[in-house]
C-alpha positions in Angstrom: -16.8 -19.2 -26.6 -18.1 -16.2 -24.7 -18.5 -19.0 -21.1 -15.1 -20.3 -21.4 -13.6 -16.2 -22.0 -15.8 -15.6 -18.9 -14.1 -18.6 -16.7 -10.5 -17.2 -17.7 -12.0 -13.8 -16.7 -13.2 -15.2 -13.1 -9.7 -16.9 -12.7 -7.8 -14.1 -13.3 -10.4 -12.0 -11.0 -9.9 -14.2 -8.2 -6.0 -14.0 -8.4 -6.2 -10.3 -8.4 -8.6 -9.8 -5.6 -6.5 -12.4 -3.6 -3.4 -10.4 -4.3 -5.1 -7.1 -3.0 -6.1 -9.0 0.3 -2.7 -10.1 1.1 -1.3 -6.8 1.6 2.2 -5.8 0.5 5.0 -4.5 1.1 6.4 -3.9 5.0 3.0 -3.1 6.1 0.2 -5.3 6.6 -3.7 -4.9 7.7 -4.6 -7.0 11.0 -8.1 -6.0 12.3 -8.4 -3.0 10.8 -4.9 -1.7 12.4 -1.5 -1.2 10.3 1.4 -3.3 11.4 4.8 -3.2 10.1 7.3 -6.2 9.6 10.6 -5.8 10.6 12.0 -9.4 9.9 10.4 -11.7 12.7 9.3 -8.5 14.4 5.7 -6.4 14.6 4.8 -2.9 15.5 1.9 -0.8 15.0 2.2 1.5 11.9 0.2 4.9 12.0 0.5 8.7 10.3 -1.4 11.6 11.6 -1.7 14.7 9.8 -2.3 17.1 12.7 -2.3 20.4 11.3 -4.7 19.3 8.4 -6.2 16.1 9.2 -6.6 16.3 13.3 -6.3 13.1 14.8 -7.2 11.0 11.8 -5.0 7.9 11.0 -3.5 6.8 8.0 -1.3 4.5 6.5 -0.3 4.0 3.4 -1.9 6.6 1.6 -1.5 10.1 3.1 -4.3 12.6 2.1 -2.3 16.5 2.1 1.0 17.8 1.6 1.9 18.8 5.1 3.3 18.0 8.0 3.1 14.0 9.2 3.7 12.3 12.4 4.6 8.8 11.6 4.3 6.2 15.5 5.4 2.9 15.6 4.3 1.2 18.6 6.5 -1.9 19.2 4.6 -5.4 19.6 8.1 -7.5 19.9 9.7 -7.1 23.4 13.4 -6.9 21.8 11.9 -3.3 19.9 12.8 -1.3 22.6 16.2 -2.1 23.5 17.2 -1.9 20.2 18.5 1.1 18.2 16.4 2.5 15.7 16.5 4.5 12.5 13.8 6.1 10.1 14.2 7.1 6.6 11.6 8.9 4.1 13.0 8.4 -0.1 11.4 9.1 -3.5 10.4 6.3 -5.4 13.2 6.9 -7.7 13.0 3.6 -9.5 9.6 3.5 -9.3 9.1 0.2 -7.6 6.3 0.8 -5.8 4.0 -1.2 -4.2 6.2 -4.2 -3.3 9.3 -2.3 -2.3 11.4 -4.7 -1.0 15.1 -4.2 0.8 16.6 -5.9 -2.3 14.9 -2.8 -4.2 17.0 0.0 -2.0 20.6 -1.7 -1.8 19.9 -1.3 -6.2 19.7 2.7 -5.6 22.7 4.2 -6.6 22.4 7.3 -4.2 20.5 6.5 -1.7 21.4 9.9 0.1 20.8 11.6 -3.0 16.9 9.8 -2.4 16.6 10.6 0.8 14.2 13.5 2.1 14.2 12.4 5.9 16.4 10.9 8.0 16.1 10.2 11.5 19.5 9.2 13.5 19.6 5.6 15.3 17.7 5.8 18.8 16.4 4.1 21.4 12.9 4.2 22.9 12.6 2.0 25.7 9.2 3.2 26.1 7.3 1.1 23.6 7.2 4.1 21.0 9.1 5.5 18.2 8.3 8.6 16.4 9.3 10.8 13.9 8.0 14.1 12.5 8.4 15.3 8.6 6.9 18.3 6.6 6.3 17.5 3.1 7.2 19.6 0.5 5.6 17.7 -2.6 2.9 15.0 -3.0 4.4 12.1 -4.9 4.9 8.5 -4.3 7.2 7.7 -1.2 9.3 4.9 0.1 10.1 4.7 4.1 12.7 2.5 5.7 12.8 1.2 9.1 16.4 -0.3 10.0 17.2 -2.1 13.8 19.8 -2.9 15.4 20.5 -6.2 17.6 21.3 -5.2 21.1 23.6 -7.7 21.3 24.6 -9.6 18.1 25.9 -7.8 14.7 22.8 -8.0 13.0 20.6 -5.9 11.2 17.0 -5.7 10.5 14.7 -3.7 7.8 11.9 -2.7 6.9 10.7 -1.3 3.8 7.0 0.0 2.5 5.8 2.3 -0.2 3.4 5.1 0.7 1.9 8.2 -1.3 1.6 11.6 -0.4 -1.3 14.1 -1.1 -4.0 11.6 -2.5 -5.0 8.1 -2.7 -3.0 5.4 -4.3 -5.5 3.4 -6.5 -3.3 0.5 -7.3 -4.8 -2.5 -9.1 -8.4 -1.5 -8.0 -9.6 0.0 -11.7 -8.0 -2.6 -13.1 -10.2 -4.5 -10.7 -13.4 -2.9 -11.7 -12.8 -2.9 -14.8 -12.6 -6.8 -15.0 -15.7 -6.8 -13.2 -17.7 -4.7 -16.0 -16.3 -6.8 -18.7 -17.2 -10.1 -16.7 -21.1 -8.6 -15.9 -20.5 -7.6 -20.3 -20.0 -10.9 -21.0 -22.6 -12.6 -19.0 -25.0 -10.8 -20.0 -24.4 -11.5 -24.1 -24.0 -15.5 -23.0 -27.7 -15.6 -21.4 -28.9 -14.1 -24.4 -28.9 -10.5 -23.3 -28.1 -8.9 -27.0 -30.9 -10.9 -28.3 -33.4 -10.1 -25.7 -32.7 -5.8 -26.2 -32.6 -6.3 -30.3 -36.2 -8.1 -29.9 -37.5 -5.8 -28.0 -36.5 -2.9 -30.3 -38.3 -4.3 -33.0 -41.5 -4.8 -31.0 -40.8 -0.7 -30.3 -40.8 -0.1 -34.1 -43.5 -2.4 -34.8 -45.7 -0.8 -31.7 -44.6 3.0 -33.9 
């Protein structure tokens, strides 16, 4: 009984742990960098913290209350002839993690959301940036919007960040799968058996 809990346990483990390697959201992890999707489009995602953090880089989960620089630099040669805008929301549906555009056009007030705003531009040298100065930690939502240069389309992007501490996600749950698993072993190979034996030959040896 306590083998075949254990192989459930290692299936579900391995669909967690895959789900925490994919990424979510906009932004994704490529050699150690940030990128951010916008549609069939890529740019570099980073946050500095310069009054607190010096030139430290962050991503998703930014450490102090303060003031934040967020750079995108563009990967897609279309970027920077297109016009772009930046917004900074509260999570007030609490979506989280796998904000999707889907999740914003279901906001009822989106301006009512909205603590940042920066008005369409564009940056034909490779970089867009935008400044904000927090006023309250919390959990965050930022959205990327471009414009075609040519065509009447529109393209988004949309990620889920926190402010003034880490965002743990998943990973207890994690860990606490992992004790359990090591639990169960151990009472399958006889573990519980081998500790009560050797308490007895304690209380025999007193």
């Amino acid at each position: 009984m306590l083998q075949r809990i254990s192989r459930v346990l290692i299936m579900v483990l391995s669909c967690l742990s895959a789900k925490v390697a994919i990424g979510h959201g906009g932004v994704a992890y490529e050699e150690d960098l940030c990128v951010i999707n916008i549609n069939f489009m890529q740019a570099h995602f980073t946050v500095f913290q310069p009054e607190t953090r010096d030139s430290d880089e962050f991503c998703e989960e930014l450490p102090d209350v303060a003031r934040s620089v967020f750079v995108m630099q563009y990967l897609h040669e279309l970027l920077p002839e297109m016009l772009l805008d930046f917004r900074i929301i509260r999570d007030v549906n609490n979506v989280g993690t796998y904000a999707t555009w889907e999740d914003i056009q279901a906001i009822d007030d989106l301006e009512a959301a909205t603590v940042y705003y920066e008005s369409p531009r564009i940056e034909p040298g490779g970089y867009f940036s935008a400044s904000y100065e927090f006023a309250a930690k919390g959990t965050y939502i930022g959205i990327v919007t471009a414009e075609h240069p040519v065509e009447d389309r529109f393209y988004n992007a949309v990620f889920f960040f926190k402010v003034g501490g880490p965002d743990y996600g998943s990973f207890p749950v994690f860990i606490g799968f992992l004790i359990l698993l090591q639990l169960l072993y151990w009472l399958s190979s006889g573990g519980l058996i081998r500790l009560r034996q050797r308490l007895d030959r304690n209380r025999q040896a007193l």
